[in-house]
C-alpha positions as CSV (number, residue, x, y, z in Angstrom):
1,X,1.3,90.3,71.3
2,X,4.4,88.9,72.6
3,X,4.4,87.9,76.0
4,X,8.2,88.5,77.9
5,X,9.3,86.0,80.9
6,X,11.6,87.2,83.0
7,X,13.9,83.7,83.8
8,X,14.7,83.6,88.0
9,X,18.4,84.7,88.8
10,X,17.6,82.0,92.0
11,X,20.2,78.7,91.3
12,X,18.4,75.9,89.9
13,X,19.4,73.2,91.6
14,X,19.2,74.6,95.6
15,X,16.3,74.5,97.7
16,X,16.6,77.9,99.6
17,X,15.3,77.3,102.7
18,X,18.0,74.7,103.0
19,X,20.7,75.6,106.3
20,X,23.2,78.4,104.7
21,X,24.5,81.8,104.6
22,X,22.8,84.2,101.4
23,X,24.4,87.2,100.8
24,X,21.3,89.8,99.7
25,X,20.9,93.2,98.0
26,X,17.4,94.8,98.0
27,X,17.2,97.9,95.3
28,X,14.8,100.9,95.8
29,X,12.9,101.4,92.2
30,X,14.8,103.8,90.0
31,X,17.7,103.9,92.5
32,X,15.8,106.8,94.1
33,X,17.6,108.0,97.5
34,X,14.6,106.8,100.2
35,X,16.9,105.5,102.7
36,X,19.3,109.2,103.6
37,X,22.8,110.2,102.4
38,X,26.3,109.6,103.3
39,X,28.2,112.3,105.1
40,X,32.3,111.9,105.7
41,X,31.7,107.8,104.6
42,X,28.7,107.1,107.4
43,X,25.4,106.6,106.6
44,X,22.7,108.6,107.7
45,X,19.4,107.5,107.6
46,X,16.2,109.3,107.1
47,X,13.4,108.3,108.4
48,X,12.7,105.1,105.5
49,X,16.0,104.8,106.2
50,X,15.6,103.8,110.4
51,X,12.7,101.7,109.2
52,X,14.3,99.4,107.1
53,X,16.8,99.2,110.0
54,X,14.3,98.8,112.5
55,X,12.4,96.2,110.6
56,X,15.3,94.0,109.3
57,X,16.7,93.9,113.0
58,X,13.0,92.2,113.9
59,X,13.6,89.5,111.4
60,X,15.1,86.9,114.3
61,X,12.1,87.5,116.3
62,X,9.8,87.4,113.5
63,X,10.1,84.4,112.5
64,X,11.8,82.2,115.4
65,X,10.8,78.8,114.0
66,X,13.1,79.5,111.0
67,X,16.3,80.0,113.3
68,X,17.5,82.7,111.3
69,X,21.0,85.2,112.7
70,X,21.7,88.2,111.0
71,X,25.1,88.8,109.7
72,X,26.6,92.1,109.0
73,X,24.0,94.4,107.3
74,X,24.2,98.2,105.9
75,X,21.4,100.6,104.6
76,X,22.5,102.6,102.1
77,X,21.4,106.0,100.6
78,X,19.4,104.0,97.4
79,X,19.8,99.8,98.5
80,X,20.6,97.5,100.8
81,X,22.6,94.7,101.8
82,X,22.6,91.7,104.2
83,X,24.1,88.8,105.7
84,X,21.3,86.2,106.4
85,X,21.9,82.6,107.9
86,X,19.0,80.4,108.4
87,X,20.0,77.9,110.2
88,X,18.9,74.3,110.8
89,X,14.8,73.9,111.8
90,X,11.9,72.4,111.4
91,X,10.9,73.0,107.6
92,X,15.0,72.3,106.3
93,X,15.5,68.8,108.6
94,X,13.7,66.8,105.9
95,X,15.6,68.0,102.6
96,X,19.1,68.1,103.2
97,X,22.1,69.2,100.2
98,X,24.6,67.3,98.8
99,X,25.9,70.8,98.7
100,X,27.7,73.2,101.3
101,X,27.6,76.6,102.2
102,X,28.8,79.0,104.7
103,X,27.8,79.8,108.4
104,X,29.9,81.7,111.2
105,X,32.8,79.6,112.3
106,X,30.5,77.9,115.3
107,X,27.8,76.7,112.5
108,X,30.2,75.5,110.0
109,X,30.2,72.1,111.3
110,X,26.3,71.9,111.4
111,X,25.8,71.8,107.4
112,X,25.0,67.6,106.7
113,X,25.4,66.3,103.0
114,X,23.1,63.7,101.2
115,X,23.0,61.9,98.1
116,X,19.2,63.4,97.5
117,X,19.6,66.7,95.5
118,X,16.4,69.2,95.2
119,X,14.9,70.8,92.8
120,X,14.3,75.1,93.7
121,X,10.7,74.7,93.8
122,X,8.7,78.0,92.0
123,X,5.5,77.7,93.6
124,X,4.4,79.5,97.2
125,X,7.2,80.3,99.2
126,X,7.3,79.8,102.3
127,X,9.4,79.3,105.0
128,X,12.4,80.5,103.1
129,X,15.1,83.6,101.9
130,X,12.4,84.0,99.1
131,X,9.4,84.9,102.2
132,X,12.0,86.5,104.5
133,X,13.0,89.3,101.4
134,X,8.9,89.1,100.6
135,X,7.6,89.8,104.1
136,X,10.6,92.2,104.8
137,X,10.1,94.4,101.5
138,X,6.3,94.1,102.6
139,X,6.6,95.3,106.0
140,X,9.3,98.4,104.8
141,X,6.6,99.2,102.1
142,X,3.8,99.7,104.3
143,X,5.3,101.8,106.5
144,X,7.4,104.2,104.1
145,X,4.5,104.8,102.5
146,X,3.0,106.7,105.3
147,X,6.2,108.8,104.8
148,X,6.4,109.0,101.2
149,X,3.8,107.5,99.0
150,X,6.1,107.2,96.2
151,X,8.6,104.6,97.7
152,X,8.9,101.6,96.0
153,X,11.5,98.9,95.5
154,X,12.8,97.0,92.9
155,X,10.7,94.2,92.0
156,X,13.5,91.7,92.2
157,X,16.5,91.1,95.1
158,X,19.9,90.2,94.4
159,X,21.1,87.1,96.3
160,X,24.5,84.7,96.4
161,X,24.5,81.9,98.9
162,X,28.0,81.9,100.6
163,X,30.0,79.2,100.0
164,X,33.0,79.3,102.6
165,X,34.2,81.5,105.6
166,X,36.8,82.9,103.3
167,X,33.2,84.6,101.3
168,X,31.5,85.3,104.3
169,X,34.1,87.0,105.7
170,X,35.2,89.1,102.4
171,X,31.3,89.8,102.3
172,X,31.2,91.0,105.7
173,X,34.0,93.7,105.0
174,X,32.5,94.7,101.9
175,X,29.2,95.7,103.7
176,X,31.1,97.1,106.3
177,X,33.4,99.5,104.4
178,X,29.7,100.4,101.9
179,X,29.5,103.6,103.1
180,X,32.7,104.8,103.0
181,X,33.6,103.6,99.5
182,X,30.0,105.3,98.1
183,X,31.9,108.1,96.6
184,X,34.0,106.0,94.2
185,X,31.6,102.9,93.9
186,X,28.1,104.4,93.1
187,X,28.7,108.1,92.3
């Protein structure tokens, strides 16, 4: 019997719970329609919908020891999509980058290079995007299933760590302009 591995999409050579901006799309399983409909380019939510709202906009509070900030952020009729910075704390001060990546103008400065380069590690997660997405997707789950057993996400999340303010800000006005460009993007 063959045995199929799925290889990670997650870059190699970054530690993710290292100081950055990740861009992140979260997929609902078979692109079903959980989350509501566009009407005239705005989103409106149903009720799966308002709780992946609800619970994404907890995230900060949830987990203060990671100083995470949401950036810009859109629920959409079958996905989603989000700006997440975590920013400099506790479980990141020891492994530093030799690489950069993006925060808001007023955190750009923050990000400190070193020679020492890690290695993504695969084991637990913890304290990083990997166990933000995992506790989020967890927390949605729960709760629209008491609205709709059947709801179900993809198993995997799309993510791309933003590199400058030029990305961030492109990113941003993607997300932003999602709902009205739904008719000629995803239909």
């Amino acid at each position: 019997m063959k045995r199929y591995k799925n290889e990670s999409t997650r870059l190699q050579s970054w530690d993710y719970s290292w100081q950055a901006a990740y861009f992140v799309t979260l997929v609902t399983r078979n692109r079903v329609h959980y989350f509501g409909q566009i009407q005239d380019g705005e989103m409106q939510c149903s009720a799966i919908g308002q709780l992946v709202a609800d619970e994404w906009a907890k995230g900060p509070a949830l987990r203060p020891d990671m100083n995470i900030r949401l950036g810009a952020w859109q629920v959409m009729p079958d996905h989603f999509h989000a700006i997440i910075e975590i920013g400099k704390n506790p479980y990141n001060s020891r492994r530093r980058s030799n690489k950069t990546a993006a925060l808001p103008k007023e955190n750009m400065d923050t990000i400190t290079s070193t020679k020492q380069a890690a290695q993504n590690s695969f084991g637990p997660q913890a304290k990083n995007l990997a166990s933000v997405i995992r506790g989020f997707k967890g927390a949605v789950t729960r709760a629209a299933r008491k609205v709709n057993p059947d709801f179900a996400w993809q198993s995997r999340y799309h993510d791309r760590i933003i590199r400058d303010q030029k990305a961030y800000d492109t990113i941003t006005q993607y997300i932003i302009d999602n709902p009205k460009n739904w008719e000629k993007n995803y239909k």
